[in-house]
C-alpha positions as CSV (number, residue, x, y, z in Angstrom):
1,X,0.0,0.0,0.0
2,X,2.8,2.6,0.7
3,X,4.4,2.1,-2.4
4,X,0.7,2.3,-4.5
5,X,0.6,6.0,-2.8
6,X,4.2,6.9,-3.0
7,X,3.6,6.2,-7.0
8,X,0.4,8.5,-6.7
9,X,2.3,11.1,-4.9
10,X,4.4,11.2,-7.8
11,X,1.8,11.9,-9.9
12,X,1.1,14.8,-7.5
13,X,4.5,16.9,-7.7
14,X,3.6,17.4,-11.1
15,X,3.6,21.8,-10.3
16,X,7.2,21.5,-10.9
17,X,6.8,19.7,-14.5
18,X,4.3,22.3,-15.4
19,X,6.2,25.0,-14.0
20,X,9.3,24.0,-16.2
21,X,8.0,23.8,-19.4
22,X,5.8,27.0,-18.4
23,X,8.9,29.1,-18.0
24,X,10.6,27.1,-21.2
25,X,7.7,28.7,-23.0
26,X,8.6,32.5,-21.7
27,X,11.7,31.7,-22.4
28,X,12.8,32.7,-19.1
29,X,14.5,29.6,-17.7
30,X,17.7,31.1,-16.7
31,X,19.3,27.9,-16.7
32,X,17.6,26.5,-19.9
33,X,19.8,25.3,-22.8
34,X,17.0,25.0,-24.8
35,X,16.6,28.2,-27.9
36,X,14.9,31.0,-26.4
37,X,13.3,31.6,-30.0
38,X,11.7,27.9,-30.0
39,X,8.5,28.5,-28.1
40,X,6.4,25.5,-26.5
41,X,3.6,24.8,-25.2
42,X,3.4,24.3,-21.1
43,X,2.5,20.4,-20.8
44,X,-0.3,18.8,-18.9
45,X,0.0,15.6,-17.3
46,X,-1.2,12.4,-18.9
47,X,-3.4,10.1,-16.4
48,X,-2.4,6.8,-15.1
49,X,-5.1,5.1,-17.4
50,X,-4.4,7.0,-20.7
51,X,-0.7,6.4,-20.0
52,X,-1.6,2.5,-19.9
53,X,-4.1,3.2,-22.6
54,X,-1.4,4.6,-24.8
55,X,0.8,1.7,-24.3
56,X,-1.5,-1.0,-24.8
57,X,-2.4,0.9,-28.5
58,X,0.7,1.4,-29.9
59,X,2.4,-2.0,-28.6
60,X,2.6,-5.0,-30.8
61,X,3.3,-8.4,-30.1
62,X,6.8,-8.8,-28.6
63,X,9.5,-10.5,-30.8
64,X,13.0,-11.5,-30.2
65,X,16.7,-10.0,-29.9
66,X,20.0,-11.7,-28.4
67,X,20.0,-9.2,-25.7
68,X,18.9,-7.8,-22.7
69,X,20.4,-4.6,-23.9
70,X,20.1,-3.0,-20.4
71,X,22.7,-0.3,-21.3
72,X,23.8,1.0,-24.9
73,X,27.0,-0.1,-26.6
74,X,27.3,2.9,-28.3
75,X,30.7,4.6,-26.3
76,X,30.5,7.4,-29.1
77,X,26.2,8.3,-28.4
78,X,27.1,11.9,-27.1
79,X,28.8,12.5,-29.9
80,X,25.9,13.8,-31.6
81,X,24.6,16.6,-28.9
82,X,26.5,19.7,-30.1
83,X,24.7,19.4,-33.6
84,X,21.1,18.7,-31.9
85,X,21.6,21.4,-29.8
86,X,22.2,23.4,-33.6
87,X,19.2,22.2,-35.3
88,X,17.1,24.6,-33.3
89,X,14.5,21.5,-32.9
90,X,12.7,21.6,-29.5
91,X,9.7,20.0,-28.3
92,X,6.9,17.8,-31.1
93,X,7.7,14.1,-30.9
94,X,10.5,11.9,-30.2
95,X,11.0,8.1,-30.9
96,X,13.9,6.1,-30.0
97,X,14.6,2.3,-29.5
98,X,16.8,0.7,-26.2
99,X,17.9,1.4,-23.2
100,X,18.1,5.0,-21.3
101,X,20.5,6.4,-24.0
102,X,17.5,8.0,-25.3
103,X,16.8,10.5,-21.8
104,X,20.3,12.0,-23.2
105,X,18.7,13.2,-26.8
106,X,15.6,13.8,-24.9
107,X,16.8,16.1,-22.5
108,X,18.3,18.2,-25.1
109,X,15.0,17.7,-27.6
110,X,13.0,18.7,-25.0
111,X,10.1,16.7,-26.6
112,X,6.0,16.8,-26.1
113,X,5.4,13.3,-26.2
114,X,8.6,10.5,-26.5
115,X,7.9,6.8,-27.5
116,X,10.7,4.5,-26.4
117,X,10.0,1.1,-28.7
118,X,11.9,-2.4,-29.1
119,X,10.9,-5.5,-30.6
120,X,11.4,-7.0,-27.0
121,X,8.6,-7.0,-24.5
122,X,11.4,-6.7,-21.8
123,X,12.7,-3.4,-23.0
124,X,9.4,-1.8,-22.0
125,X,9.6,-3.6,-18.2
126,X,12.8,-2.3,-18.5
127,X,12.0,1.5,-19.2
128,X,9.2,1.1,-16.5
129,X,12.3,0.2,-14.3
130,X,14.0,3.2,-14.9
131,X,10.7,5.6,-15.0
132,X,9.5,4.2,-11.3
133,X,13.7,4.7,-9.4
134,X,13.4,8.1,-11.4
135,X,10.2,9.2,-9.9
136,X,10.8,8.5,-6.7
137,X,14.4,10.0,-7.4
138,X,14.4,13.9,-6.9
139,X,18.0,14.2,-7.5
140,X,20.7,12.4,-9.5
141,X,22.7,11.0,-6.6
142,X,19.0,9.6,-5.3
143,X,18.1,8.4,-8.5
144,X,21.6,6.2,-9.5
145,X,21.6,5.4,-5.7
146,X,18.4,3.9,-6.4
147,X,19.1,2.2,-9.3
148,X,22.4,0.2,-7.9
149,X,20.7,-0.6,-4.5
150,X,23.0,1.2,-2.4
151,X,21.9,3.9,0.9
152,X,21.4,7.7,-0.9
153,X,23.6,9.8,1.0
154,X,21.8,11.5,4.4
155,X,21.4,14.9,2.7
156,X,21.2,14.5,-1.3
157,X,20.0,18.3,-2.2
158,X,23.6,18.6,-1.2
159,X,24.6,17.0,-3.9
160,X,22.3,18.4,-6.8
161,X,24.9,20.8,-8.1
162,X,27.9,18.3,-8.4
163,X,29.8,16.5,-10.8
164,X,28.6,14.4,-12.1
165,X,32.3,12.6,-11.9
166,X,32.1,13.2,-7.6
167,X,28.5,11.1,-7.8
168,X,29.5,8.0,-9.8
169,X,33.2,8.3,-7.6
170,X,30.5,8.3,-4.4
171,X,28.5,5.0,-6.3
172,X,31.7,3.1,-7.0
173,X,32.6,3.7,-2.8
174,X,29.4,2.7,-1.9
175,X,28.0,-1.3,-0.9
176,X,24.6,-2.3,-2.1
177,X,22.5,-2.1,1.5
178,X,20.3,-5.6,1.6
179,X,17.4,-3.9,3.7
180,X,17.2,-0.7,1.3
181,X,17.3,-2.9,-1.1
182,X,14.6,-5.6,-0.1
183,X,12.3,-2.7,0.4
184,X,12.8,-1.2,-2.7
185,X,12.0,-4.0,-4.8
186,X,8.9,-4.3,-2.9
187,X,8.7,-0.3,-3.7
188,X,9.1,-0.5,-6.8
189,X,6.9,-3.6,-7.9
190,X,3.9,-1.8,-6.3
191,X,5.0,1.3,-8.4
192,X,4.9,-0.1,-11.3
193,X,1.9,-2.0,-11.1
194,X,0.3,1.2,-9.9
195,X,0.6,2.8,-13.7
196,X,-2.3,0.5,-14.9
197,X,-0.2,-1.5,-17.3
198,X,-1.2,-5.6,-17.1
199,X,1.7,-7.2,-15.6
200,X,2.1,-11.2,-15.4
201,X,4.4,-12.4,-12.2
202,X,6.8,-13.1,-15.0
203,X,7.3,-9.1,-15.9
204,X,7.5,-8.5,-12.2
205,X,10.2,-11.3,-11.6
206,X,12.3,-10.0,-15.3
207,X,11.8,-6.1,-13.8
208,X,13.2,-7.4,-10.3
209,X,16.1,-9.7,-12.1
210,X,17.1,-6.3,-14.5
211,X,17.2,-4.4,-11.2
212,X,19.3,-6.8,-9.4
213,X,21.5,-6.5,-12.4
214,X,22.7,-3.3,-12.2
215,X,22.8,-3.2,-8.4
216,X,25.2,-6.5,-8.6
217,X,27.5,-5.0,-11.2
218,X,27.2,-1.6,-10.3
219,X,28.7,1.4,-12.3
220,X,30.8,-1.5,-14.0
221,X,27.9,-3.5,-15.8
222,X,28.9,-3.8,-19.8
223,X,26.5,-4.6,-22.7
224,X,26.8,-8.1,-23.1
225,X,24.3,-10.7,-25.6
226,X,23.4,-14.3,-25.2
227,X,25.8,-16.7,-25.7
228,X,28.6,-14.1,-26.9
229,X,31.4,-12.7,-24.7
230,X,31.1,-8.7,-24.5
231,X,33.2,-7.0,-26.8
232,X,36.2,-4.7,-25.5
233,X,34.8,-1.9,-26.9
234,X,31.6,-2.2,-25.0
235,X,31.8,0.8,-22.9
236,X,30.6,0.4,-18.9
237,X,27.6,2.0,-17.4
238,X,29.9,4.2,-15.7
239,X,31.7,5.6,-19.0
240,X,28.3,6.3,-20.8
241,X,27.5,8.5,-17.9
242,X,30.4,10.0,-17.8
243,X,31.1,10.7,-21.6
244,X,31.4,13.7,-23.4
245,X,30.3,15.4,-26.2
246,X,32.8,16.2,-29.5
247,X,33.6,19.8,-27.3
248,X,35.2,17.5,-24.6
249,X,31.6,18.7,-22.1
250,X,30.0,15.9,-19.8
251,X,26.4,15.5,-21.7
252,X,24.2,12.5,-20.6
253,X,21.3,13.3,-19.0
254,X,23.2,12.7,-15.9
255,X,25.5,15.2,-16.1
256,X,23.4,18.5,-14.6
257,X,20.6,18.4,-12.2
258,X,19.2,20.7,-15.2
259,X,19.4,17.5,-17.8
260,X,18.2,14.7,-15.1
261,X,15.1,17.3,-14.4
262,X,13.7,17.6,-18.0
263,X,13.8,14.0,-18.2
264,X,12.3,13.1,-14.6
265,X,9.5,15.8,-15.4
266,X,8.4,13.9,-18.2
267,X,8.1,10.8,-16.6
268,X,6.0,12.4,-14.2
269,X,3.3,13.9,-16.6
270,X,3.3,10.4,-18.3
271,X,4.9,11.6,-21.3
272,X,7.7,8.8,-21.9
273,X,5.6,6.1,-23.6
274,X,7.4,2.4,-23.4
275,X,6.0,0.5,-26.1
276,X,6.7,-2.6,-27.8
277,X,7.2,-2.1,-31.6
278,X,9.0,-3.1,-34.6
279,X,10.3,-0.5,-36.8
280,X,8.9,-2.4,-39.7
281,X,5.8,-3.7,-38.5
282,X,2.6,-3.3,-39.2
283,X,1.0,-1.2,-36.2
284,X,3.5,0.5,-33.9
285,X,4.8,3.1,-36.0
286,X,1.9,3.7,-38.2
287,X,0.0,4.0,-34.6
288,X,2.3,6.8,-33.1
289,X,2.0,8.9,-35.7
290,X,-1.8,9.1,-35.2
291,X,-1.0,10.0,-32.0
292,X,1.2,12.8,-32.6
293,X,-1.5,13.8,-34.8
294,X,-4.2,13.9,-32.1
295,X,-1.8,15.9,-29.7
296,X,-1.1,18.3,-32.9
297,X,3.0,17.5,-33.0
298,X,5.0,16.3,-35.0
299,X,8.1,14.4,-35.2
300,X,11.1,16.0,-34.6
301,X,13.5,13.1,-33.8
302,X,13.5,9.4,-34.1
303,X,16.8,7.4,-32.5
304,X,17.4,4.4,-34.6
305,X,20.7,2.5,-32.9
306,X,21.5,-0.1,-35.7
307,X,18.8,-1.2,-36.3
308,X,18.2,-0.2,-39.9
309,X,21.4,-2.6,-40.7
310,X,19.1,-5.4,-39.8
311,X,15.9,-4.5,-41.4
312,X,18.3,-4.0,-44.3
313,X,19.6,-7.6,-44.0
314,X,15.7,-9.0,-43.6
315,X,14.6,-7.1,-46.7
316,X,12.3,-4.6,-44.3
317,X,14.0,-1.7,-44.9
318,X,11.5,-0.6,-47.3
319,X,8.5,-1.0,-44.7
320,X,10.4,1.0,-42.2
321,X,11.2,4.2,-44.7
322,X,7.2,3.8,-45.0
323,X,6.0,3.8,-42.0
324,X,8.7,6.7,-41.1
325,X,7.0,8.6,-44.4
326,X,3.6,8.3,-42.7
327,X,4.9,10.3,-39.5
328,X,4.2,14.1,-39.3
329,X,7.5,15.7,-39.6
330,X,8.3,18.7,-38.0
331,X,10.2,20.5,-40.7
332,X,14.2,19.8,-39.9
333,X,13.1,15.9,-38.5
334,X,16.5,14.2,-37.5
335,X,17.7,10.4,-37.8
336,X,20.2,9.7,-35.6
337,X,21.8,6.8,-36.0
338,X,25.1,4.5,-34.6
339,X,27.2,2.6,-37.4
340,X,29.4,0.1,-36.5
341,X,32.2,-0.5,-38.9
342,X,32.0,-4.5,-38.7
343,X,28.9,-3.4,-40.8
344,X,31.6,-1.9,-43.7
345,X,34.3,0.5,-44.1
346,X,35.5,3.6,-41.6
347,X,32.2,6.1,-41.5
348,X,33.4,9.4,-42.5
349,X,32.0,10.9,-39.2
350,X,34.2,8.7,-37.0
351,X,35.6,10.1,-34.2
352,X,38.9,8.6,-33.2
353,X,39.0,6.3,-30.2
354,X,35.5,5.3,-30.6
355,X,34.1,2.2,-32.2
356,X,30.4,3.0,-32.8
357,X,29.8,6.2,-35.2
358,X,26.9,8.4,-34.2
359,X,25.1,10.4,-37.0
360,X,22.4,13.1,-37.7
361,X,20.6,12.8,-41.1
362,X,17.6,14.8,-42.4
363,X,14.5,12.4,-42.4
364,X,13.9,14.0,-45.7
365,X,17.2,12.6,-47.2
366,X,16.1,8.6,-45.5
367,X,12.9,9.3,-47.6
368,X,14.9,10.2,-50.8
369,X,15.6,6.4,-51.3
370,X,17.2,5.2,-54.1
371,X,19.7,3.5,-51.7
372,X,21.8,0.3,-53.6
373,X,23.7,-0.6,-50.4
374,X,23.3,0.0,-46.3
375,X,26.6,2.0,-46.7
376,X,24.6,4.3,-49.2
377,X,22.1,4.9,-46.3
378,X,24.2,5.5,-43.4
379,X,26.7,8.0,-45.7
380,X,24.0,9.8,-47.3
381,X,23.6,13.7,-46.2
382,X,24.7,13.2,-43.3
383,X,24.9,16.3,-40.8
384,X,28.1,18.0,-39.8
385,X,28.9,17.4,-36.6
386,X,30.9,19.8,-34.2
């Protein structure tokens, strides 16, 4: 029972969500990042049921991938935010696939609505993972204290202004403590069965086993798939959160109080949408663009991964460049996407040191087609990155 109302109260601290995007509406968020000439509209909060509602719509039938994929294995994701931050585009619709790589773009995108999808049916109990430790998480130390099972420290608003270096330094020092930890999986379950969303003992027990994951490896956990020993240039959990941007600047979501806020807010107004969804299928897709259109947005970003390397393999390419063609597109709409070179030659955008390639590309130039090879795809107009 204290954890069905502690998810309730959570529902009830939305002032500070409205507040936010109030002022980023103004314009006069002193500490905003976002473009003062962008103006958006303050958000309402979405209800428990129309949250579940939403999910339950767009969601297909889960399929299959050789991975839990509980953190990216992109070392090079951030690579990306200084030409975002460019494009001018704030707010509409975002949709991105895995883990929480995606509250990064977000919390520079600054988006209306955001749809996280994957083929697996465990990425979404994953993502309701992270939205449950984040809403009971007021600060970043709280939230990644949470998440790994160890004690927050006794006053954590001391710690909303620092480094983000000095808080994964504190994790790494820190034990997982059994009793805060025993409670919080009881916390937790009761959280995210309070969002409305049907949940068989099975999702409970893999959301529970995903959790015990991180707090077991800690800031050290790697990417790893079944049945295949992790790569060496997987990066850790602690060097996402700690990597940089091409200027050299610490730019996950993680990084400022600022970042961590934007995407916390969202989760409380119910406006991070875990859905399960194929790229190229049949319903998912098609089904969030009607909902953009209901809302009146459009999309301004959509975070592929890799995956466009194996609907080109499968011969699905072409259903996913139609289903991204039936979207409303904000004028500007981004691709980004991660290229590994075991795909093909040395991308032109690669950055030295890093194994995975991140890239911008207009949506208009995916929609182009014409494409003979995957290579032509991921080289074609792509964006300049800085």
């Amino acid at each position: 029972m204290e954890a069905l109302l502690f998810a309730r109260s959570c529902r009830a601290r939305l002032s500070a969500a409205l507040l936010l995007w109030a002022a980023m509406a103004t314009g006069c968020d002193a500490g905003s990042t976002a473009n003062p000439d962008v103006v958006q509209r303050p958000l309402e909060a979405i209800d428990d049921s129309t949250f579940a509602g939403l999910v339950e719509r767009v969601s297909e039938e889960g399929g299959f991938f050789d991975t839990d994929n509980l953190i990216s294995n992109e070392s090079g994701y951030l690579k990306v935010m200084g030409a975002l931050e460019d494009s001018g585009l704030r707010g509409g619709g975002y949709v991105g696939v895995g883990p929480d790589q995606n509250f990064s773009y977000i919390a520079v995108l600054r988006p209306e609505i955001a749809f996280i999808t994957d083929v697996r049916r465990d990425n979404m109990l994953h993502h309701l993972l992270l939205k449950a430790l984040m809403e009971r998480a007021a600060t970043r130390v709280e939230f990644l204290a949470g998440l790994h099972g160890r004690s927050p420290p006794v006053d954590p608003l001391a710690w909303r202004s620092r480094p983000i270096d000095d808080i994964a330094v504190w994790i790494d020092g820190e034990a997982p403590d059994a009793n805060v930890l025993a409670a919080l999986h009881i916390e937790i379950a009761g959280a995210v069965q309070s969002y409305g969303i049907p949940l068989t003992p099975g999702d409970l027990a893999t959301i529970r086993r995903f959790h015990q994951t991180f707090v077991d490896s800690g800031m050290g956990l790697r990417f790893t798939s079944f049945g295949r020993a992790p790569r060496p240039y997987y990066p850790t959990y602690r060097q996402l959160v700690l990597e940089t941007d091409l200027s050299g600047e610490r730019s996950s979501y993680l990084a400022t109080a600022e970042s961590y806020g934007v995407v916390r807010d969202l989760h409380l107004a119910n406006r991070i949408i875990p859905v399960v969804g194929d790229m190229a299928g049949s319903h998912a897709v098609q089904e969030m663009g009607e909902v953009m259109r209901e809302m009146g947005t459009e999309l301004a970003a959509f975070y592929t991964s890799n995956v466009e390397f194996y609907l080109w393999r499968n011969r699905t390419f072409g259903r996913w460049r139609d289903n991204l063609g039936g979207l409303p597109l904000t004028e500007g709409a981004v691709i980004i996407r991660s290229y590994f070179p075991n795909f093909g030659g040395l991308h032109p955008s690669a950055v030295p040191g890093y194994f995975a390639t991140q890239t911008l590309q207009p949506v208009e130039a995916l929609l182009e087609g014409g494409f003979a090879t995957y290579w032509e795809l991921v080289t074609h107009r792509v964006v300049e990155l800085r």
